[in-house]
N, C-alpha and C positions, 0 to 999 in steps of 0.2 A: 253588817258583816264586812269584814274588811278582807281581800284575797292579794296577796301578792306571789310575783312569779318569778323564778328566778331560772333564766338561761344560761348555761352554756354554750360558746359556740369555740370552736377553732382555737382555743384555747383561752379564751374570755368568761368570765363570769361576772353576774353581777344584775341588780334587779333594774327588771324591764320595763314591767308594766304595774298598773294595781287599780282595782275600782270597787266601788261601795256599791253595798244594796243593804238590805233592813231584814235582819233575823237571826234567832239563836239557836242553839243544840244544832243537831247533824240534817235537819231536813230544809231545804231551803222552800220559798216560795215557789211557785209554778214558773213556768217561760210567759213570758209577755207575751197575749195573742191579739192586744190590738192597742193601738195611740195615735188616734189619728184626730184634728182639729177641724174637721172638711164640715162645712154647716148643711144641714140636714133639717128638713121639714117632716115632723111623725104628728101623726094624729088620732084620736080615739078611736079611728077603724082599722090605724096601720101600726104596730107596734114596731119598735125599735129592735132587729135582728141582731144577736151577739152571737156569739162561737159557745160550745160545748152545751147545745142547746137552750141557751137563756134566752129572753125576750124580753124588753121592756114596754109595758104598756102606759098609754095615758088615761086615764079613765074619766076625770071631769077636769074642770078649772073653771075655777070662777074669780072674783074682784083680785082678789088678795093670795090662793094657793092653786096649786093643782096637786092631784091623788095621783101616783105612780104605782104601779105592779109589777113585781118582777115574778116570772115564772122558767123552772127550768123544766126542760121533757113535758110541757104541759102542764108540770103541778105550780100551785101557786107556793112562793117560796120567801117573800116577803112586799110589804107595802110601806109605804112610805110619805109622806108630807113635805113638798118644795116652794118656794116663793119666786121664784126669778120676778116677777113683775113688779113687786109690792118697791115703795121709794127706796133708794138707799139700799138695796140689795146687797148682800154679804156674796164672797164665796160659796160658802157652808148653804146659805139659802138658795142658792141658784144651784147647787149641784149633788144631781142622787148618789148614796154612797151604799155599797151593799159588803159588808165586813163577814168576817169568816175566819173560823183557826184551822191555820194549817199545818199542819205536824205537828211539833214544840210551842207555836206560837199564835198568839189570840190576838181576835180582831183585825188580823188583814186584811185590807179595804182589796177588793177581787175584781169590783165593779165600781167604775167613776163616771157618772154621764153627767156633762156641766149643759145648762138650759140658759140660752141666750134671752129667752123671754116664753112668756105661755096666753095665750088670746082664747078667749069664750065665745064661739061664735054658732047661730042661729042651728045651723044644721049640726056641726060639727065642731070639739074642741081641737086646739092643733094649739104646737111648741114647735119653736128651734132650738135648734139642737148645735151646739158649738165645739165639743169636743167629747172623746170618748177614750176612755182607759181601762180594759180590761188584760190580768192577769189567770192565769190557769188554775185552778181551785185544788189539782194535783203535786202535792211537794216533790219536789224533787231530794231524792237520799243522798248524802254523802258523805263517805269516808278515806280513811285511809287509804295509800295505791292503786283506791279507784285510778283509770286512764280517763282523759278527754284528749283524744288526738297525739300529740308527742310530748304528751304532761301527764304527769301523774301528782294527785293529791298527796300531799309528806304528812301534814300534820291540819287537825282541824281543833279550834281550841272555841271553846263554845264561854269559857270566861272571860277573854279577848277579844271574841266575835271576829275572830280568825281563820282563815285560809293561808297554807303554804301550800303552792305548789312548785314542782322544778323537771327540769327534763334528762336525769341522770340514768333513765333506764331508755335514754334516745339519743345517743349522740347527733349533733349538727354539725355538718360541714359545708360549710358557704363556699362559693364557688362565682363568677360573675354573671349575672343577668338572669339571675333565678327568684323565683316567688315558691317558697315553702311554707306549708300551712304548720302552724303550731299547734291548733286548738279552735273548733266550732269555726269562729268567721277571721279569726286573728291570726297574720300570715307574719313573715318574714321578707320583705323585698332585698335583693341585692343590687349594686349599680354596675352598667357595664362596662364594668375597666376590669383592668388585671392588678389584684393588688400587690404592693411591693413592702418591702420594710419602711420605706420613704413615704411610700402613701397606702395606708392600709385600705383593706376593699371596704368600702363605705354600705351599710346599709341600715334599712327604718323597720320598724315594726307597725302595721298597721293591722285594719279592721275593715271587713266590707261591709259599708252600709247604704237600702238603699233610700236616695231622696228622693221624691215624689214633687218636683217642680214645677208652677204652675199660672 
């Protein structure tokens, strides 16, 4: 799905911003509830905690695979067969994938947990664990004149995998040394001058996001 935005300000128009995500008809995937790389040690007594009640557990491993279980609210909700150890390891084998239709759309991977490696040992089986990616298993709706913040959705075209939206029913008027939100994390910064016909007021469109440095 492609969305672009088109602002108004002060008497300018013209598009601003635009970004891609994966989906058709009017329901989008869920919000991202996790993507974090941070290595992590699970093991067959301690299962991997995810959000909206999932779990992932380890169950055995031996030479060549390990058995994975995913369970949501306690029920068992799918199992699965990984390799992270075996030579030559792919992607696909080193990493659980748990797919789901959401709205409109079939098989969206919901849950991605990549395994750095998986070891068999005496007491107890254990894996690391090198990245995690889970999305919201709830679509989000969208239509027309829907608002998000000072946008409103114009048009959604599901043959073009399409998003307009623009801010006609919000006028903007920039001023210097201000930060105006548009929409969810996405603001407007201005610079602190006074602008003239000589030097118009300068400002950026940005996004708060946070990084985790370490």
């Amino acid at each position: 799905m492609i969305a672009a935005f088109e602002v108004a300000i002060d008497g300018f128009s013209g598009d601003v911003a635009s970004f891609t995500t994966t989906s058709t008809g009017s329901k989008l995937p869920g919000c991202p509830l996790i993507d974090d790389n941070t290595e992590m040690l699970i093991n067959s007594s301690s299962p991997l905690k995810l959000v909206e009640g999932y779990e992932l557990a380890l169950k055995y491993v031996n030479a060549s695979q390990a058995l994975v279980e995913l369970k949501k609210d306690g029920q068992l909700v799918n199992t699965n067969i990984i390799q992270p150890s075996i030579p030559g390891a792919t992607m696909n084998d080193k990493t659980y994938y748990y797919k789901r239709n959401i709205g409109d759309t079939s098989d969206i991977v919901t849950i991605a947990v990549h395994f750095k490696n998986s070891i068999h040992g005496p007491d107890k089986d254990s894996a690391i664990i090198d990245g995690i990616f889970q999305i919201s298993d709830t679509p989000t709706t969208i239509q027309p004149d829907q608002k998000y913040g000072k946008m409103s959705i114009r048009n959604v075209d599901a043959t073009a995998l399409s998003i307009t939206m623009d801010n006609k029913d919000n006028q903007i008027v920039l001023s210097k040394n201000k930060d105006i939100p548009l929409m969810n994390k996405i603001h407007i910064k201005t610079a602190d001058q006074d602008g003239t016909a000589a030097e118009p007021l300068r400002y950026y469109i940005y996004s708060e996001e946070t990084c985790e440095c370490g």
